[in-house]
DORO-834160 format. One record per residue: residue number from 1; x, y, z of N, C-alpha, C in turn. Coordinates in Angstrom, 2 decimals. Layout:
  resi      n.X      n.Y      n.Z     ca.X     ca.Y     ca.Z      c.X      c.Y      c.Z
   NUM        X        Y        Z        X        Y        Z        X        Y        Z
...
# end
This chain:
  resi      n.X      n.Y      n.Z     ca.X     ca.Y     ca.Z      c.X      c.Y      c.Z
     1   -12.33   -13.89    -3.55   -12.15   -12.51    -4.01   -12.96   -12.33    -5.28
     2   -13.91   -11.38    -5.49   -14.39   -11.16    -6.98   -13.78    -9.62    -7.66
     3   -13.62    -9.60    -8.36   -13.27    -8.85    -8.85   -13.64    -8.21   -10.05
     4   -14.27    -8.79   -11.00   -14.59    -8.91   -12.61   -15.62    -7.12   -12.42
     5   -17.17    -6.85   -12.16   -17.55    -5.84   -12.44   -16.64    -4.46   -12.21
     6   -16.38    -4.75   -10.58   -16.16    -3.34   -10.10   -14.48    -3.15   -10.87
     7   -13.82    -4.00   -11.53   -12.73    -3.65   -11.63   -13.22    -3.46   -13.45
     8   -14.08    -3.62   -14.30   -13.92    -3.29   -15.42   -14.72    -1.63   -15.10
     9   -15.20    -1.20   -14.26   -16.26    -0.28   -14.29   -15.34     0.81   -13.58
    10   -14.20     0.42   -12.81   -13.40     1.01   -12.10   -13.12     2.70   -13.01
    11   -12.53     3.56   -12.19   -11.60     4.81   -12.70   -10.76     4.27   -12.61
    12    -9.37     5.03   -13.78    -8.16     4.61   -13.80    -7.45     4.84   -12.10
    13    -7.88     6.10   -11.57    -7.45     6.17   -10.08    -7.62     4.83    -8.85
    14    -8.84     4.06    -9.51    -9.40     3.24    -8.57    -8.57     2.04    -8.73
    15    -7.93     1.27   -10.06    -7.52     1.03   -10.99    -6.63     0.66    -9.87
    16    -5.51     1.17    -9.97    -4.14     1.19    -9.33    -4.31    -0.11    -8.08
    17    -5.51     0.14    -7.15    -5.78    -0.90    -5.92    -6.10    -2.30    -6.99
    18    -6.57    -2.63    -8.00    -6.31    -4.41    -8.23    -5.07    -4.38    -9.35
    19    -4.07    -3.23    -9.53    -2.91    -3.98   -10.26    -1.60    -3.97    -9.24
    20    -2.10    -4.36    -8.19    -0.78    -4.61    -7.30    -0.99    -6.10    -6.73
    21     0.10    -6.58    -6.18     0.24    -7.80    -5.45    -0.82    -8.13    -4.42
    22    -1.69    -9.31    -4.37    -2.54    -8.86    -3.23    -1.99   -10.50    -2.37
    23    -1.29   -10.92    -1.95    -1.04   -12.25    -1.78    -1.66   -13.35    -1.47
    24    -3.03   -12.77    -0.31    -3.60   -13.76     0.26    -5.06   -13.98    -0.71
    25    -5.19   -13.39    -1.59    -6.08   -13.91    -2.80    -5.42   -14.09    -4.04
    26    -4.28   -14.93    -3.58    -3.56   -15.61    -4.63    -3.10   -17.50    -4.24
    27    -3.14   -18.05    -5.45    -2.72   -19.53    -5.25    -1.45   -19.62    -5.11
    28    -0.45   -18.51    -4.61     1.11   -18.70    -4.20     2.06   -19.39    -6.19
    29     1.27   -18.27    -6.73     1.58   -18.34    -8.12     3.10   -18.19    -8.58
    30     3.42   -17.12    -8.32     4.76   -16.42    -8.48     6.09   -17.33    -7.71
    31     5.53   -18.06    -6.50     6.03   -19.40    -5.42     6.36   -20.56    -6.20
    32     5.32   -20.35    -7.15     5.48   -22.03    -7.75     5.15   -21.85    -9.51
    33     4.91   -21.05    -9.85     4.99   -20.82   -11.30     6.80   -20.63   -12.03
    34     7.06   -19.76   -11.05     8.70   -19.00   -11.58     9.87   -19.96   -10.92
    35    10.89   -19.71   -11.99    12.12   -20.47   -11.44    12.91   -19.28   -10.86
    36    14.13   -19.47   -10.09    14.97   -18.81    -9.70    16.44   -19.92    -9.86
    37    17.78   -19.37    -9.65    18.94   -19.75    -9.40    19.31   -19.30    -8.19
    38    20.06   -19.99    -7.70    21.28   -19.05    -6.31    21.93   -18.12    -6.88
    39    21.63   -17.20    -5.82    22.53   -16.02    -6.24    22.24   -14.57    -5.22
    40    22.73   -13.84    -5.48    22.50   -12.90    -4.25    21.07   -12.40    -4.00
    41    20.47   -12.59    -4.84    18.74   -12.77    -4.73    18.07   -13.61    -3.91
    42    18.87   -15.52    -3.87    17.56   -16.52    -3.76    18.84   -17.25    -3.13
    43    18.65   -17.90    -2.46    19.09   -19.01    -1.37    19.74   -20.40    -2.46
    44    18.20   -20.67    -2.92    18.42   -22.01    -3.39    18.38   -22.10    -4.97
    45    18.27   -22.87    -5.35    17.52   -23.35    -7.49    16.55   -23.59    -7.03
    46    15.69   -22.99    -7.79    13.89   -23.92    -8.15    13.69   -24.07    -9.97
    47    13.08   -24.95   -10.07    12.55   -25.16   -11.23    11.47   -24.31   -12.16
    48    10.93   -24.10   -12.76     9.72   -23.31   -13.33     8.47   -24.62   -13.14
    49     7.50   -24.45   -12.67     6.29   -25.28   -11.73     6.89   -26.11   -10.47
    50     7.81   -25.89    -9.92     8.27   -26.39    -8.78     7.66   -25.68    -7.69
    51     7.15   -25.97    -6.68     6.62   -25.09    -5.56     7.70   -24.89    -4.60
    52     8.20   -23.37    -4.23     8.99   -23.23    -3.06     8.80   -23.88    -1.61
    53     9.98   -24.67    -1.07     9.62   -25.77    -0.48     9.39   -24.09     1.24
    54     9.20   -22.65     0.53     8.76   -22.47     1.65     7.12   -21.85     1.66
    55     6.67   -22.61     0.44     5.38   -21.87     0.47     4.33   -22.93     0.95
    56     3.37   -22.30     2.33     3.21   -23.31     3.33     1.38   -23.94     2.22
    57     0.76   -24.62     2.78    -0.46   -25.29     2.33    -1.33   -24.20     2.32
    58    -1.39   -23.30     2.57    -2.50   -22.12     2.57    -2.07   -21.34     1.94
    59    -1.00   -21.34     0.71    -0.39   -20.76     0.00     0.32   -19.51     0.24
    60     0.60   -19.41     1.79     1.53   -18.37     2.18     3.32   -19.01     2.48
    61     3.56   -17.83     2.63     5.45   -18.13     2.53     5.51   -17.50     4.27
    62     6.41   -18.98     4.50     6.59   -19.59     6.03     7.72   -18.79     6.22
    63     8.27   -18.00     5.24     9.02   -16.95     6.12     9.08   -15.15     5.78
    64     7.90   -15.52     5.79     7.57   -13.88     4.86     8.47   -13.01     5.49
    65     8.73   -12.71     7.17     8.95   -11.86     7.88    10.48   -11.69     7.48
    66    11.04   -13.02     7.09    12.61   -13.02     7.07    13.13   -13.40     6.15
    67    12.82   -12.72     4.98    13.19   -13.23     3.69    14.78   -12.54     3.04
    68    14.64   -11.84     3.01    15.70   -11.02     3.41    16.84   -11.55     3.92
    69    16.56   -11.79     5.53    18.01   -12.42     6.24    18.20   -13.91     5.67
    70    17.09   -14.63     5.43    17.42   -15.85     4.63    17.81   -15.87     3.57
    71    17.94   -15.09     2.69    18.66   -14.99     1.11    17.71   -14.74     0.38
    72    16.36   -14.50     0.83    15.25   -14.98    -0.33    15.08   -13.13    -1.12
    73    15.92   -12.36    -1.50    15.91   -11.04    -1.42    14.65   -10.71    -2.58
    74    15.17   -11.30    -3.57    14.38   -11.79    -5.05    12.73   -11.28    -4.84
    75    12.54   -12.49    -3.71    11.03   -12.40    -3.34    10.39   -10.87    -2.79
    76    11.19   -10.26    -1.85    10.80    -9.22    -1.77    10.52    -8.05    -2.69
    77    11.30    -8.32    -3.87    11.46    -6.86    -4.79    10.24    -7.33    -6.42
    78     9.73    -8.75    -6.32     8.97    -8.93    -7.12     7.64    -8.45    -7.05
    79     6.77    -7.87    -7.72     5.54    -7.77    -7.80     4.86    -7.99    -9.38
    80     3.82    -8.86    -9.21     2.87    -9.11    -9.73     1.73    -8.24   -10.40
    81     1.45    -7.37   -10.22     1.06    -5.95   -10.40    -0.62    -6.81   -10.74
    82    -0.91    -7.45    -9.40    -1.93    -8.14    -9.54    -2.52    -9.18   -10.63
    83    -1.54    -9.74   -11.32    -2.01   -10.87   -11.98    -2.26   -12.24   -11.33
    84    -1.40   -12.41   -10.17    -1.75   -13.60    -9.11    -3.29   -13.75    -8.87
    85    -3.82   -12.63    -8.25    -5.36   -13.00    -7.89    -6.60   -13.22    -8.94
    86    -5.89   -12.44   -10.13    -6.53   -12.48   -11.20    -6.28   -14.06   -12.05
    87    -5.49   -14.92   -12.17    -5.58   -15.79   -12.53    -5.84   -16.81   -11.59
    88    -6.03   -16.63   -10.51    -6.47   -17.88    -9.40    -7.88   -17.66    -9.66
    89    -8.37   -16.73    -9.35   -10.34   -16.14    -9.60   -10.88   -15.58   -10.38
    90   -10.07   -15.77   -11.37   -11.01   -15.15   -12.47   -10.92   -15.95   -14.08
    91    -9.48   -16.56   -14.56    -9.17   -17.41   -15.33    -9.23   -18.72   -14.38
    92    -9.00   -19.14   -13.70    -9.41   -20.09   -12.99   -10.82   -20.47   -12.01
    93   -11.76   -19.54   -11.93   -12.54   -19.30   -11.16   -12.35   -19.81    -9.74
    94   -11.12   -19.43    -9.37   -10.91   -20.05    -7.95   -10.57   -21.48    -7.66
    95   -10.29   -22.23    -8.77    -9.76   -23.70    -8.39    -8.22   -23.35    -8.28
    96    -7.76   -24.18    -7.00    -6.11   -23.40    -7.05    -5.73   -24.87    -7.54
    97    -4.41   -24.88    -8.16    -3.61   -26.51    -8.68    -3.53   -27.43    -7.38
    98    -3.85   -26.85    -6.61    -3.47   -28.09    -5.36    -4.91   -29.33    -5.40
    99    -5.68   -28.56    -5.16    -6.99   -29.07    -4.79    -7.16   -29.83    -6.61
   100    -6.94   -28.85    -7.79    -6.67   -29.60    -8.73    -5.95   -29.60    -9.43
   101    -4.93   -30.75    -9.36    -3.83   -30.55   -10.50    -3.77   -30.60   -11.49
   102    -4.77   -30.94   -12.14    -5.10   -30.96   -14.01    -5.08   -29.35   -14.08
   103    -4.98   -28.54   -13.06    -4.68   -27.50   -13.86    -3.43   -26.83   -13.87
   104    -2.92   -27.37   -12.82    -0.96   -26.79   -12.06    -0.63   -26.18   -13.95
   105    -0.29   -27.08   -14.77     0.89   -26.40   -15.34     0.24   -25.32   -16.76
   106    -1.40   -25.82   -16.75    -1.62   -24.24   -17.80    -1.89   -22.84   -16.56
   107    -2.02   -23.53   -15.61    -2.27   -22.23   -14.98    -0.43   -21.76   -14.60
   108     0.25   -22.20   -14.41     1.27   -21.51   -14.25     2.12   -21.34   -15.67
   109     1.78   -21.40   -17.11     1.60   -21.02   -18.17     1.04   -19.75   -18.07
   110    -0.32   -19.61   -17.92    -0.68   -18.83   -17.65    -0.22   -17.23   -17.15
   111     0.28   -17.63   -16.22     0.51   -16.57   -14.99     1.57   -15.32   -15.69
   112     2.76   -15.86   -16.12     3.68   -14.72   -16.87     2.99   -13.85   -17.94
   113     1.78   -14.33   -18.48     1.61   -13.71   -19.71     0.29   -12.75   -19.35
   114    -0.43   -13.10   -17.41    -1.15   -12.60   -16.74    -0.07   -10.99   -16.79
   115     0.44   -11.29   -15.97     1.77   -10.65   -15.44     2.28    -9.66   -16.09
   116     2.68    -9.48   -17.58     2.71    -8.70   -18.72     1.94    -7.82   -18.73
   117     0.70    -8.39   -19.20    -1.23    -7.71   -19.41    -0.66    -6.93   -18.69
   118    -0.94    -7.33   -16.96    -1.19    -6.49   -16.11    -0.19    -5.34   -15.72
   119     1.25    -5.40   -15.86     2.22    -4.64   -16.19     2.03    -3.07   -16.75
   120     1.49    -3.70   -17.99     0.75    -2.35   -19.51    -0.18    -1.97   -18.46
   121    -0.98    -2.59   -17.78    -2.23    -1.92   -17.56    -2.19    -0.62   -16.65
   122    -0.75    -1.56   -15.87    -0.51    -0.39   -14.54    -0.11     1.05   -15.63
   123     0.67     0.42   -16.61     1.55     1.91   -17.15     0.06     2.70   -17.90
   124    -0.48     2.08   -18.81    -1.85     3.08   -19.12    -2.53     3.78   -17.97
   125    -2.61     3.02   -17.01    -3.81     3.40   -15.97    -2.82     5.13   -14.83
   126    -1.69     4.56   -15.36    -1.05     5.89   -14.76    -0.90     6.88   -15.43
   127    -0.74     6.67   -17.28    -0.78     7.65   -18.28    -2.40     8.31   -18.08
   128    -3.48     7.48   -17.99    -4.63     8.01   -17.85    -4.84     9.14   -16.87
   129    -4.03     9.27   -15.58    -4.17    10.00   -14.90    -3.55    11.74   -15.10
   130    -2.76    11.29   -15.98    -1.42    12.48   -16.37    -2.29    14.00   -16.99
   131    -2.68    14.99   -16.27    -3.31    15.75   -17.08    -2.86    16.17   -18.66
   132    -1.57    15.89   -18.72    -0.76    16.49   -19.89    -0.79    15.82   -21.09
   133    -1.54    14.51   -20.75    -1.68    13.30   -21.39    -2.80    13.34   -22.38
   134    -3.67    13.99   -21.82    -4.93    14.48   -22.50    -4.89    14.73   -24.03
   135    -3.95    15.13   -25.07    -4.13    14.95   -26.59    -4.31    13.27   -26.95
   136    -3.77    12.20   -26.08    -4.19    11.39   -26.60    -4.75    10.19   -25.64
   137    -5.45    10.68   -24.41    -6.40    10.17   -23.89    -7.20     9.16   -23.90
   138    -7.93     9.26   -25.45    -8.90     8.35   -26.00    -8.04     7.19   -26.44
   139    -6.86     7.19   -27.55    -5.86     6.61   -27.61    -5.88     5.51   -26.26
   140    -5.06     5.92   -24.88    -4.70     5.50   -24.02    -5.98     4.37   -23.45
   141    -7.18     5.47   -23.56    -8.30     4.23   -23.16    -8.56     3.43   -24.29
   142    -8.16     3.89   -25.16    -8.65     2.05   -26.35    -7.68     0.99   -25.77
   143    -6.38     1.46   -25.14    -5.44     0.29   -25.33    -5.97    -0.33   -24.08
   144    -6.23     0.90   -23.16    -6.54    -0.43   -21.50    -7.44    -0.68   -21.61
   145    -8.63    -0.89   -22.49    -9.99    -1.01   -22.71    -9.61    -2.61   -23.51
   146    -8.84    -2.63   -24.17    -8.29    -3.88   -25.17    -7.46    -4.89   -24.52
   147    -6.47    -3.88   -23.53    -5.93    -5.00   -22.41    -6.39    -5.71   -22.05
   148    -7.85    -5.06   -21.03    -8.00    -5.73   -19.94    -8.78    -7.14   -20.43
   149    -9.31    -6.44   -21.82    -9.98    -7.76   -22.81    -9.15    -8.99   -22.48
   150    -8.07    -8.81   -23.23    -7.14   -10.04   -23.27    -6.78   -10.68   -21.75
   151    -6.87    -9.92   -20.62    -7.05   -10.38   -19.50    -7.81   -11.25   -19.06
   152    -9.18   -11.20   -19.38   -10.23   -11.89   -19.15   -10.64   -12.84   -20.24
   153    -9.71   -13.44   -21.30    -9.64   -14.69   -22.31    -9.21   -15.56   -21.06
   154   -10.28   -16.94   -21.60    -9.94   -18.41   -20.74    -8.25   -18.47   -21.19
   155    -7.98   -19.17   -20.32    -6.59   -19.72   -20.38    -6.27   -20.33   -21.41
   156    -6.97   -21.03   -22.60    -6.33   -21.51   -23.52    -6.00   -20.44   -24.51
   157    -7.10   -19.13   -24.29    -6.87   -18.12   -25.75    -5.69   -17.02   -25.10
   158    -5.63   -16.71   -23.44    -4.30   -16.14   -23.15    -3.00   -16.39   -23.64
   159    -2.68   -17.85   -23.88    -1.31   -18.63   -24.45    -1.36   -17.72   -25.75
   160    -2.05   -17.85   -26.42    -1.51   -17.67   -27.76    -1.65   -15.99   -27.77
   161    -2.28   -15.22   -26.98    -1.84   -13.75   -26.69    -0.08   -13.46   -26.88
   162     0.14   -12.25   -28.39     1.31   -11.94   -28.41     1.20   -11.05   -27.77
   163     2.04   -11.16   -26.28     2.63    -9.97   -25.70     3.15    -8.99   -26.15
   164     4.63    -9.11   -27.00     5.53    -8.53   -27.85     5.09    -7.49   -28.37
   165     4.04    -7.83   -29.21     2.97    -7.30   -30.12     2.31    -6.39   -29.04
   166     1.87    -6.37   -28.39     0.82    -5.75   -27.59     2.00    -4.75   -26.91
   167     2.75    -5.20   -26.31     3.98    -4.20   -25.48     4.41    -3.46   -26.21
   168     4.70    -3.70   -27.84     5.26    -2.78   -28.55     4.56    -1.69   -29.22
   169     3.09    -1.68   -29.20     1.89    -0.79   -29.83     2.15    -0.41   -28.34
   170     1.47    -0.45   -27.51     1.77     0.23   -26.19     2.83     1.40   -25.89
   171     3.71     0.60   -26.12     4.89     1.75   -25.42     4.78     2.36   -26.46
   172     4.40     2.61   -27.84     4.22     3.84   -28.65     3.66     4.90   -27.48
   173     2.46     4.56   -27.63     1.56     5.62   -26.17     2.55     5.91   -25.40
   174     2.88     5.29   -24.74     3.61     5.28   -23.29     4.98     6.68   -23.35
   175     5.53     6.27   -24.38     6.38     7.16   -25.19     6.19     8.74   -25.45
   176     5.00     8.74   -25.77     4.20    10.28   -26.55     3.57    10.61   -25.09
   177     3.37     9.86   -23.96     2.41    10.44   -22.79     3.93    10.80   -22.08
   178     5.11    10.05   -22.19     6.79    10.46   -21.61     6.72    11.66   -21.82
   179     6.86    12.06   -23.19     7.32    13.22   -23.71     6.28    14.56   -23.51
   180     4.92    14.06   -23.49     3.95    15.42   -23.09     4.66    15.68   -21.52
   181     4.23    14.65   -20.48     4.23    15.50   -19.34     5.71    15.30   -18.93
   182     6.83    15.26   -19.77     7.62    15.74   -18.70     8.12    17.39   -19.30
   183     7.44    17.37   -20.71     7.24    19.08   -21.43     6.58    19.50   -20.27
   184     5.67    19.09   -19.91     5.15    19.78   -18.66     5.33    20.31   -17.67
   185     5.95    18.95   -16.73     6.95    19.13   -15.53     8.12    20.16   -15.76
   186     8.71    20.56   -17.10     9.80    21.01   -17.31     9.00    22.97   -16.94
   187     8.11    22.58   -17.81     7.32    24.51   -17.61     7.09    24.49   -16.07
   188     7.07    23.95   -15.39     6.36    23.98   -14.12     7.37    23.86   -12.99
   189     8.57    22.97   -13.32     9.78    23.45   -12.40    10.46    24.35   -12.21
   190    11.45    25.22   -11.87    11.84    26.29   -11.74    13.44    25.43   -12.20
   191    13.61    26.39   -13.02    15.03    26.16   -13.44    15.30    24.93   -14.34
   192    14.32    24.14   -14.65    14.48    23.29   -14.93    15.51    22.91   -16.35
   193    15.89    22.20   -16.81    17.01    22.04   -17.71    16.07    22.58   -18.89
   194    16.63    23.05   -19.92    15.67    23.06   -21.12    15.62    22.12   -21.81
   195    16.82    21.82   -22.56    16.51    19.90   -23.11    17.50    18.99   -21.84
   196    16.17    18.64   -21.30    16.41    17.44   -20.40    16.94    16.17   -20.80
   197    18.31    15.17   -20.53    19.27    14.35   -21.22    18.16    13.47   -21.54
   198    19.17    12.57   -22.22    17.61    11.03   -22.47    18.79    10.08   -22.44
   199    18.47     9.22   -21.21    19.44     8.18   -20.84    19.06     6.86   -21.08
   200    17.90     6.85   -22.22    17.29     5.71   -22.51    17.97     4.68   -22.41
   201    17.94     3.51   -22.04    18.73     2.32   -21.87    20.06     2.14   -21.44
   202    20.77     3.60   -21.20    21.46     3.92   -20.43    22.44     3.14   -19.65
   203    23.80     2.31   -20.09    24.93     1.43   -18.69    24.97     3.20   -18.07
   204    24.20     2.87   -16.31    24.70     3.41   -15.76    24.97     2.96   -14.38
   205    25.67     1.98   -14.51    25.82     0.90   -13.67    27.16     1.25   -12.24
   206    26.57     1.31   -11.18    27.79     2.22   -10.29    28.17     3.80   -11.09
   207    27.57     4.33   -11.20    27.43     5.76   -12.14    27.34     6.93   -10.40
   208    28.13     8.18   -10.68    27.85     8.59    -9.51    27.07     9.93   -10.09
   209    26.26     9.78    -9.11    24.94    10.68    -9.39    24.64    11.44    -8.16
   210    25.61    11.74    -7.39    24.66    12.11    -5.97    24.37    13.58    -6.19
   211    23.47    14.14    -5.87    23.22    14.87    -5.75    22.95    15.97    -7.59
   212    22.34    14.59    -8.38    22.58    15.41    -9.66    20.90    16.04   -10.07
   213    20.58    16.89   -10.95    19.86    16.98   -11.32    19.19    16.35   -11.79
   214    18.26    15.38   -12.30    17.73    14.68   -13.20    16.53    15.07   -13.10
   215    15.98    15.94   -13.06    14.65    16.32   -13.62    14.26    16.24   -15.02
   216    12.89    15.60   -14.69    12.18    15.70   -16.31    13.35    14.26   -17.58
   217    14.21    14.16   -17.11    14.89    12.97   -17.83    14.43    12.15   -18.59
   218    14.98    11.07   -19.18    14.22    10.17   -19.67    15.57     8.94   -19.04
   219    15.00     8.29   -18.28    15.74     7.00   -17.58    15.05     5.71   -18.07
   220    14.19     5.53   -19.16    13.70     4.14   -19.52    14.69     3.62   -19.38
   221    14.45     2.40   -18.75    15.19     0.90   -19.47    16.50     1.35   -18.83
   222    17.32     2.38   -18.02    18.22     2.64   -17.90    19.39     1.72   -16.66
   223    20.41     1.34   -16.94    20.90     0.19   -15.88    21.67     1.23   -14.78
   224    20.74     1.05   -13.44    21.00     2.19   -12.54    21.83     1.06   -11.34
   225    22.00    -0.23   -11.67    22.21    -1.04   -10.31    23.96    -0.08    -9.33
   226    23.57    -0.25    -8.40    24.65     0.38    -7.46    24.83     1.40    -7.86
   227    23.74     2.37    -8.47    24.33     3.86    -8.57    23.91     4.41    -7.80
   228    24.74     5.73    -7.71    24.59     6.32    -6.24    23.55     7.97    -6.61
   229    22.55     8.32    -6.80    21.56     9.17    -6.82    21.33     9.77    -5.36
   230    21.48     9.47    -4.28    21.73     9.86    -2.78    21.38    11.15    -2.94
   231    20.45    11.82    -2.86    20.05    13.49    -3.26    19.76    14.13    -4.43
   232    19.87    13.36    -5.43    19.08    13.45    -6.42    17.58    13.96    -6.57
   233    17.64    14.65    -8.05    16.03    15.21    -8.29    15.95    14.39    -9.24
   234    14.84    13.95    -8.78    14.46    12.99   -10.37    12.81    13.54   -10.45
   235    12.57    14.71   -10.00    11.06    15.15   -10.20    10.96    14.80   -11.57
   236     9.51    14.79   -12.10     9.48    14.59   -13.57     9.99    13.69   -14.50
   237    10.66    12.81   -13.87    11.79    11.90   -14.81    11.09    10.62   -15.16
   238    11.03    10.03   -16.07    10.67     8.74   -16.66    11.35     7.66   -16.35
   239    11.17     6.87   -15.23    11.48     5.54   -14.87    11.00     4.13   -15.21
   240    10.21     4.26   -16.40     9.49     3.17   -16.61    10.79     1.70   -17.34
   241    11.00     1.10   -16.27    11.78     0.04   -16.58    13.25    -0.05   -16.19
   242    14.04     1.44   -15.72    14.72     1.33   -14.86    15.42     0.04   -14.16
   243    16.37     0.12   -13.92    16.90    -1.19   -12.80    17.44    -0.61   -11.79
   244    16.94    -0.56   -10.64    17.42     0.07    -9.65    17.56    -0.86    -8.44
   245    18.11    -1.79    -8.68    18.64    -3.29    -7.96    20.22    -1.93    -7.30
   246    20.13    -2.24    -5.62    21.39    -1.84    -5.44    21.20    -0.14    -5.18
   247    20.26     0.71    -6.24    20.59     1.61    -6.37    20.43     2.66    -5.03
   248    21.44     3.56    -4.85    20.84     4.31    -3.46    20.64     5.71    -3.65
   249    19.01     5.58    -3.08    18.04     7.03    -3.12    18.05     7.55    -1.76
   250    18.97     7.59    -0.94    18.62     8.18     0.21    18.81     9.46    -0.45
   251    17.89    10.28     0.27    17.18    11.68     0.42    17.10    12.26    -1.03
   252    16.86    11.13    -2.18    16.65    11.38    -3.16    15.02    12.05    -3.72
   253    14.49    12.58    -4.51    13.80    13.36    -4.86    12.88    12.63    -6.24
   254    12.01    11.82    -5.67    11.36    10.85    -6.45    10.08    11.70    -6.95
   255     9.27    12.30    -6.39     8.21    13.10    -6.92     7.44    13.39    -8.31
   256     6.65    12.94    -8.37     6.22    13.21    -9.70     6.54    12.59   -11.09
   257     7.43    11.57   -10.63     8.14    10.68   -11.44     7.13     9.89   -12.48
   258     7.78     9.60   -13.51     6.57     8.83   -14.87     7.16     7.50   -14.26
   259     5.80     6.53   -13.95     6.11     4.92   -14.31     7.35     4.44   -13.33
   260     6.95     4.90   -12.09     7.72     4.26   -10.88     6.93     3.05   -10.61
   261     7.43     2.15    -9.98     6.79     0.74    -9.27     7.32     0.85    -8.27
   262     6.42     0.28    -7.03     6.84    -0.12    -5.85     8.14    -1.37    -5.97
   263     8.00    -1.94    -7.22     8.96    -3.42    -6.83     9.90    -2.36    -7.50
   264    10.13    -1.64    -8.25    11.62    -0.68    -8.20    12.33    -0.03    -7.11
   265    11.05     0.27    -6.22    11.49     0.93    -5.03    12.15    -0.17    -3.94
   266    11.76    -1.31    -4.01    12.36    -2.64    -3.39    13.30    -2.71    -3.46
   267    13.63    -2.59    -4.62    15.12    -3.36    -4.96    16.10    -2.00    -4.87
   268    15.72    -0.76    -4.10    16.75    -0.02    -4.30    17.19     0.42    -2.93
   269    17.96     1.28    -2.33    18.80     1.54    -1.28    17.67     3.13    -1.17
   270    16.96     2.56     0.43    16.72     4.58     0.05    16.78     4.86     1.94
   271    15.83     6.17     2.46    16.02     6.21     3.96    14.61     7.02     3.51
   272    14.62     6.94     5.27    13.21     8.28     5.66    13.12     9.56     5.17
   273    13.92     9.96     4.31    14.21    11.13     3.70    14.36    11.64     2.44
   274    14.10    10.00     1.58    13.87     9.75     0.41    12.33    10.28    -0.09
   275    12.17    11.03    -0.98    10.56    11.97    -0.64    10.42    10.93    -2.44
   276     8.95    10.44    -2.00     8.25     9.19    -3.26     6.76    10.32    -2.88
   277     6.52     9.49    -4.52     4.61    10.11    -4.45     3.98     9.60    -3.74
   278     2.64     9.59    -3.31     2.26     9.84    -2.72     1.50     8.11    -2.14
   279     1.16     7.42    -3.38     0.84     5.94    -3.40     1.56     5.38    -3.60
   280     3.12     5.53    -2.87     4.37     4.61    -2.64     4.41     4.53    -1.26
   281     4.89     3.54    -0.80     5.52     3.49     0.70     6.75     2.69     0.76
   282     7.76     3.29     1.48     8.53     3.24     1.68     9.16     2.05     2.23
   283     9.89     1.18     1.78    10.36    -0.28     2.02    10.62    -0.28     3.54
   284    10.27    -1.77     3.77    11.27    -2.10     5.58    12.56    -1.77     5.71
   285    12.85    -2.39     4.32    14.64    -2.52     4.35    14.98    -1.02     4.55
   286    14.86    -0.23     4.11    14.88     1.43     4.01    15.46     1.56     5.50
   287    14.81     1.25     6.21    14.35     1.89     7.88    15.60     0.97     8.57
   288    15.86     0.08     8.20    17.03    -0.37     8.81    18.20    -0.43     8.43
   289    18.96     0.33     7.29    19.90     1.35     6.87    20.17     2.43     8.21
# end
């Protein structure tokens, strides 16, 4: 896989296709970099550099199809937001730890702090798109312009990359691009609340929500597990970080939403009637509800 020109030269629109999971131009990173426990997520314990005893020699998972009915739930709702392929071919230039193991444990060092980068990048690269976003634009491109820098440091100068530091200048932006467009979304909905709640970090844990308004909101960081939104508007609403493990969106009203992820949409309860933007698709699990 190469990636390096067309993805620094990319539009933020274009953007979006290398910060997602791509699996099969990955060294089965996330398989054997990350630990897990048992628990209603994961079957078994793994270690942190332990390889999942189901990730086969070609670095695919021998039960992709049935992860799910095997316990492996975890695996399904994770995404990488494309740091896997990026540190197999590009900080690694394609040597995977198998073939050489002098590199197994900085490269799976590595990988979480890939993982981060690429995280911010998705959230800039979606603020970039936001017309409403536009007072601070230039802003937004210094930071993914500086990201993607730190992306492309060899593996020894990634380690000492403060995330913290970098996540926390970030979500300044991230914050001020919240608050423009969902001023926006708010002029542009009909009826819309005038001051829209702010449920920032929010226990709303088994919270019943069906059928509530939440337009234009602010749901950062908010603990949504087993809440019931089932018809909900969340047009306009800020989901960036959300936990929606459990949560159920059937025929909920996702549209236009700030800083959705597909691995949010994983981990939540929705149906065919659940209306997402437009570069979401709709989980398996969904369809068999």
């Amino acid at each position: 896989m190469s990636y390096p020109q067309e993805l620094l030269s990319a539009s933020p629109d274009q953007n979006h296709i290398h910060l997602q999971s791509k699996c099969e131009s990955c060294f089965g990173l996330c398989c054997a970099a990350l630990p897990f426990a048992v628990s209603s997520d994961f079957a078994i314990d793994k270690n942190a550099g332990q390889p999942c005893p189901n990730l086969r020699n070609d670095f695919r998972c021998g039960i992709h199809t049935g992860l799910r009915a095997k316990g492996f739930r975890g695996c399904t709702v994770y995404e990488c937001f494309g740091a896997g392929p990026k540190v197999s071919h590009i900080t690694f230039n394609g040597r995977d730890w198998r073939e050489a193991p002098e590199t197994a444990a900085s490269m799976f060092e590595v990988f979480p702090v890939m993982r981060h980068l690429h995280e911010l990048l998705c959230y800039l690269t979606e603020a970039l798109l936001l017309p409403a976003a536009q007072p601070i634009h230039s802003q937004l491109h210094s930071a993914l312009e500086q990201t993607e820098r730190l992306t492309l440091l060899p593996a020894e100068a990634l380690l000492k990359v403060d995330v913290h530091a970098a996540r926390a200048e970030i979500n300044e932006l991230l914050l001020r691009t919240s608050e423009l467009a969902r001023e926006a979304a708010r002029r542009q909905l009909h009826n819309a609340p005038k001051r829209p709640k702010v449920y920032r970090g929010a226990d709303l844990i088994g919270a019943k929500l069906k059928k509530a308004d939440l337009r234009c909101v602010s749901l950062r960081g908010a603990y949504l597990i087993a809440a019931d939104l089932s018809g909900a508007d969340l047009r306009g609403a800020d989901l960036i970080g959300a936990d929606f493990r459990d949560t159920n969106l059937c025929g909920a009203d996702l549209r236009g939403t700030l800083f959705l992820t597909q691995s949010q949409l994983n981990a939540a309860k929705g149906d065919a009637s659940t209306r997402l933007p437009d570069r979401f698709v709709h989980p398996e699990h969904w369809m068999m509800v």
